[in-house]
VEXMAR-193327 format. One record per residue: x, y, z of N, C-alpha, C in turn; residue in three letters. Coordinates in steps of 0.1 Angstrom, whole numbers, plus 5000, padded with zeros to 4 digits. Example, Ala and Ser with C-alpha at 12.3 -4.5 7.8 and 13.67 -1.06 7.14 Angstrom:
! residues 2
513249435078512349555078513249675078Ala 512849785071513749895071512950005079Ser 
//
This chain:
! residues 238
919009526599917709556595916609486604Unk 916909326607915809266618915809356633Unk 916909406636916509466647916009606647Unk 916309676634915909866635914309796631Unk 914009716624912409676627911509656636Unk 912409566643911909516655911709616670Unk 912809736665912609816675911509906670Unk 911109956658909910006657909209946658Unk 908609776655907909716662907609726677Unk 908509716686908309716701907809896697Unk 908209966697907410136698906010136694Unk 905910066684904310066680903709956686Unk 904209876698903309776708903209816719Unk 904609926721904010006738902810136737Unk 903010156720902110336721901110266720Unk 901010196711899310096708898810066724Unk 899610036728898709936740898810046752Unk 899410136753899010276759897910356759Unk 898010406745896810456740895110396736Unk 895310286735894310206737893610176752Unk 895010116759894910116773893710216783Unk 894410306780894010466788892010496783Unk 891910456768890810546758890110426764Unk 890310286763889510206764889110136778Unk 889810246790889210196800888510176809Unk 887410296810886110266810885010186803Unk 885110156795884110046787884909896795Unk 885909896794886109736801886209746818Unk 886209866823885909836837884109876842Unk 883409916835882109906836881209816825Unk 881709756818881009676806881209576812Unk 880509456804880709336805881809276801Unk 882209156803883509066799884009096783Unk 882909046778883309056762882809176754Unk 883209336762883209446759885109416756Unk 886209396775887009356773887709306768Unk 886709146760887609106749887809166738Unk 886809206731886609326723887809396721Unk 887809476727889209546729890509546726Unk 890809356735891409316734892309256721Unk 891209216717890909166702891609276690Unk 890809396691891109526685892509476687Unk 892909516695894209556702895309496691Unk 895209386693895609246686895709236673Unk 894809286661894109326649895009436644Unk 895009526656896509666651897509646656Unk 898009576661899209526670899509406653Unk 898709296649899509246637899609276622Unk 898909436623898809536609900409596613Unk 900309616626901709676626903209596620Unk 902609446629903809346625903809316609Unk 902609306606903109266586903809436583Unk 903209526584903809666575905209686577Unk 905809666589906909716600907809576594Unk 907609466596908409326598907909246588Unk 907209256581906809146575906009026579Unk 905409016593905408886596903908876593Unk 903108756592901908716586901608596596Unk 900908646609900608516619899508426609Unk 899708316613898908206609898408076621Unk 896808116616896307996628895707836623Unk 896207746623896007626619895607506627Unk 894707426620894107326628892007386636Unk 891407286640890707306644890307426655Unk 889807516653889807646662888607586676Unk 889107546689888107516699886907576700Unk 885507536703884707636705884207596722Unk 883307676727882507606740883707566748Unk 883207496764884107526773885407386769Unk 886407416769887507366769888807406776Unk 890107296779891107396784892007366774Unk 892607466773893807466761895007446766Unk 895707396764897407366772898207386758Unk 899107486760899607546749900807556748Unk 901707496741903207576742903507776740Unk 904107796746904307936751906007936749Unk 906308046738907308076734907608216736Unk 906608316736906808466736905508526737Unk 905708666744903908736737903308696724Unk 903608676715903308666704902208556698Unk 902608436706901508326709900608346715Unk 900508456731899608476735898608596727Unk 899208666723898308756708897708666698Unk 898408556696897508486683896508386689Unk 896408376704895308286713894008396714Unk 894608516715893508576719892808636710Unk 893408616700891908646683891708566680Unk 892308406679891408316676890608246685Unk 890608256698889408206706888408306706Unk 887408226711886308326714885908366724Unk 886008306737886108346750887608326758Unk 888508376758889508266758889608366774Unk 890408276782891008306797891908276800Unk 893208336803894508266808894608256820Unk 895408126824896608136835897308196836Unk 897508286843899008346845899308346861Unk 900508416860901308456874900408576875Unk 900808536892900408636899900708796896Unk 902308806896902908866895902608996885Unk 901808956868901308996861899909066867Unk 899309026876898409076878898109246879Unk 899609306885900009416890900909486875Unk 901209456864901609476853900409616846Unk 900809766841900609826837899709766826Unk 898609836827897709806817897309656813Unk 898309576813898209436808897209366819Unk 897809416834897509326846896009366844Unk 895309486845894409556843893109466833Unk 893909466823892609436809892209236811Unk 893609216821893809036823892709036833Unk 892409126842891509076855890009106849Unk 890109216838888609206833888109106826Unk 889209056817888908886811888808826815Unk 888808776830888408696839889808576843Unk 890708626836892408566838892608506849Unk 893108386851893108346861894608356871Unk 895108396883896108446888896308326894Unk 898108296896898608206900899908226910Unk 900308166921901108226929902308116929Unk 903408146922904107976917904707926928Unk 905208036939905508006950904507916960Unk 903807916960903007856967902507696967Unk 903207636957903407476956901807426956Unk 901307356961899807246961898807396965Unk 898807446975898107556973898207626961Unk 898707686951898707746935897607666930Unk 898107506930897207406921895507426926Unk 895307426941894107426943893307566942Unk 894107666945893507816937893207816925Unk 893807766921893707766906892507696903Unk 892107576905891007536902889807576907Unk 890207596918889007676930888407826917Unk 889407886915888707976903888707986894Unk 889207866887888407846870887107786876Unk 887007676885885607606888884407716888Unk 884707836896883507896901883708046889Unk 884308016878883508116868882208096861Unk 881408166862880308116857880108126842Unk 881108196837880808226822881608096815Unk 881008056802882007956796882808016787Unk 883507916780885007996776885807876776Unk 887307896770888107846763889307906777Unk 889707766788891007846797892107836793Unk 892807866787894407836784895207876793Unk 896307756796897307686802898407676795Unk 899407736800900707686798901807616804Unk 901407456801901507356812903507316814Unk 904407406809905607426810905507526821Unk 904307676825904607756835905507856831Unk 906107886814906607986814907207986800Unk 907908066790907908086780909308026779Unk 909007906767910707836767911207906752Unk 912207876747912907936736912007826726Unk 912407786716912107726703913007626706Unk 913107496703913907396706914807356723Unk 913907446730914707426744913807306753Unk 914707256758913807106768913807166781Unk 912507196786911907226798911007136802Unk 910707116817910007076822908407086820Unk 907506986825906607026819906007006836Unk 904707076840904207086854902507036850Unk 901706936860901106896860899506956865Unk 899907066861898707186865897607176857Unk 898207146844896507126839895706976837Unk 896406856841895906776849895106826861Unk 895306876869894506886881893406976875Unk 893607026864892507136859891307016852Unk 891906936846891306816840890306736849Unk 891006716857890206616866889306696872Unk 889706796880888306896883887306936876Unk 887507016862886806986857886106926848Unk 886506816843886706756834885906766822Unk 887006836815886706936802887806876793Unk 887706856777888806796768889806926771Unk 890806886765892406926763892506956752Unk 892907076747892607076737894607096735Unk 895407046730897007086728897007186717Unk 898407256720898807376706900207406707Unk 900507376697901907356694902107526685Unk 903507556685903707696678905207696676Unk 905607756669906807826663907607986666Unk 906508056674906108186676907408236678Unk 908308146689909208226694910408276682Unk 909808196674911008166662911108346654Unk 909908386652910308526647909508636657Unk 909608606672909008746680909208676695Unk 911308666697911708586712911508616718Unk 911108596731911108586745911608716748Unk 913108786746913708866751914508946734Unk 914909066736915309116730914209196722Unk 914709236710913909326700914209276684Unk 914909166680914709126669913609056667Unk 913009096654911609006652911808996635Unk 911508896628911708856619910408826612Unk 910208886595909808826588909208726588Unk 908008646583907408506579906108476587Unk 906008396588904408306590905008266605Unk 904908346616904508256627903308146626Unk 903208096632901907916637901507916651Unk 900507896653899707816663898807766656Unk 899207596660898607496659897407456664Unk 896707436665895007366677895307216668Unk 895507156679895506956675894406916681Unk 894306796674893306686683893206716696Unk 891906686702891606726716891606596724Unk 892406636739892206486747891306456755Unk 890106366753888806356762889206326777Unk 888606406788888606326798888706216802Unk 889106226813889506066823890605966821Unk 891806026814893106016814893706006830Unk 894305936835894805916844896206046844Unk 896706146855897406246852898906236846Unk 899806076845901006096841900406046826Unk 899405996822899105996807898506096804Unk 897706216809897506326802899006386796Unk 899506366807901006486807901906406797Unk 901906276796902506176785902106236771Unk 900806226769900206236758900506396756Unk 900406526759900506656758901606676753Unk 902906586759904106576755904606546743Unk 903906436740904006336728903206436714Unk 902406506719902106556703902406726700Unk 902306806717903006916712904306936708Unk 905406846716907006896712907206856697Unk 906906756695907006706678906306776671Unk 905206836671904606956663904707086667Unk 905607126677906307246676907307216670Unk 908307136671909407096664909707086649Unk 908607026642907907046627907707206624Unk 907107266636906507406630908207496630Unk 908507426637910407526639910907516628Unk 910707376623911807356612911207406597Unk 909807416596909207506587909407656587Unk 910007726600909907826602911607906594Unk 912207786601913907806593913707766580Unk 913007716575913507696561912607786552Unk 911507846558911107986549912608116552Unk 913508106569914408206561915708196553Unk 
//
């Protein structure tokens, strides 16, 4: 049954974001930014009407919601986290891969939000593009970072990459960490999706002028143990 849901879930995330896609894209390629997010937002709103009716699931956002310019460094488990970032911020802007940039519809609606593209191949040049254009956006907003660089499972030990340190020092904006559970009922790969209360967290924010192996210390120290808490809340609702 988790999977014949989950597969009608995935059918009502490709038609949704198709049909949306196509109707809504003139308003986000001649409107302003936050026509885009708009949209986006929509998008997100019927995309998790779908997941409670279809799966049962009931995302949940907890902790302080950032406002004004901040960067967010976030654990990243699946789309699913990145859907619950982007209704609860209010300007929010991601990092992503390049690669994404050229992605049907998605790559499309990311370049109007002002998303920032990343070339992972490209070692110390990535890090300094990257700041080079979050620096020179003129709109403020909330950047989110996913300072692992890629979507880990729920309990998996991955490395962590020092990119939003250099984002820090540049511009030196608080940290805002977020821990999640996400991947736990909507993984990385496949089509089962499960029942319950996904989480993203928003924690305590870390002020500027951390020196970079204690930003990256400290990011470490309070996301994995409160994603770890949110996992084990997430098994024992099933």
């Amino acid at each position: 049954m988790t999977h014949l849901r989950g597969c009608l879930l995935v059918l009502w995330t490709y038609l949704l974001m198709a049909i949306m896609g196509i109707l809504c894209a003139p308003f986000a390629a001649f409107g302003p930014r936050r026509w885009t997010l708009g949209i986006m937002q929509t998008y997100v709103r019927l995309e998790f009407l779908g997941a409670r009716l279809i799966c049962g699931m009931r995302p949940e956002i907890r902790g302080p919601i950032p406002q004004g310019e901040v960067i967010v460094a976030a654990k990243h488990q699946s789309f699913l986290d990145i859907m619950m970032l982007t209704l609860a911020l209010d300007r929010p802007r991601f990092v992503m891969k390049r690669s994404l940039v050229w992605a049907p519809v998605l790559g499309f609606y990311a370049r109007r939000m002002g998303c920032v593209a990343v070339d992972r191949g490209a070692g110390g040049k990535a890090l300094r593009d990257m700041v080079a254009t979050a620096a020179a956006d003129a709109e403020p907003g909330q950047l989110v970072i996913f300072p692992q660089g890629t979507r880990v499972a729920p309990g998996v030990v991955a490395p962590w990459k020092s990119g939003v340190a250099g984002l820090q020092e540049a511009l030196a904006l608080p940290v805002v960490p977020v821990a999640t559970n996400a991947g736990h009922f909507w993984p990385r790969s496949g089509v089962a999706r499960r029942p319950g209360a996904p989480v993203v967290e928003f924690l305590d924010p870390i002020p500027p002028g951390l020196p970079r192996a204690e930003l990256m210390a400290e990011l470490k120290a309070r996301i994995e143990p409160a994603s770890d808490a949110l996992l084990a809340e997430a098994r024992g609702e099933g």
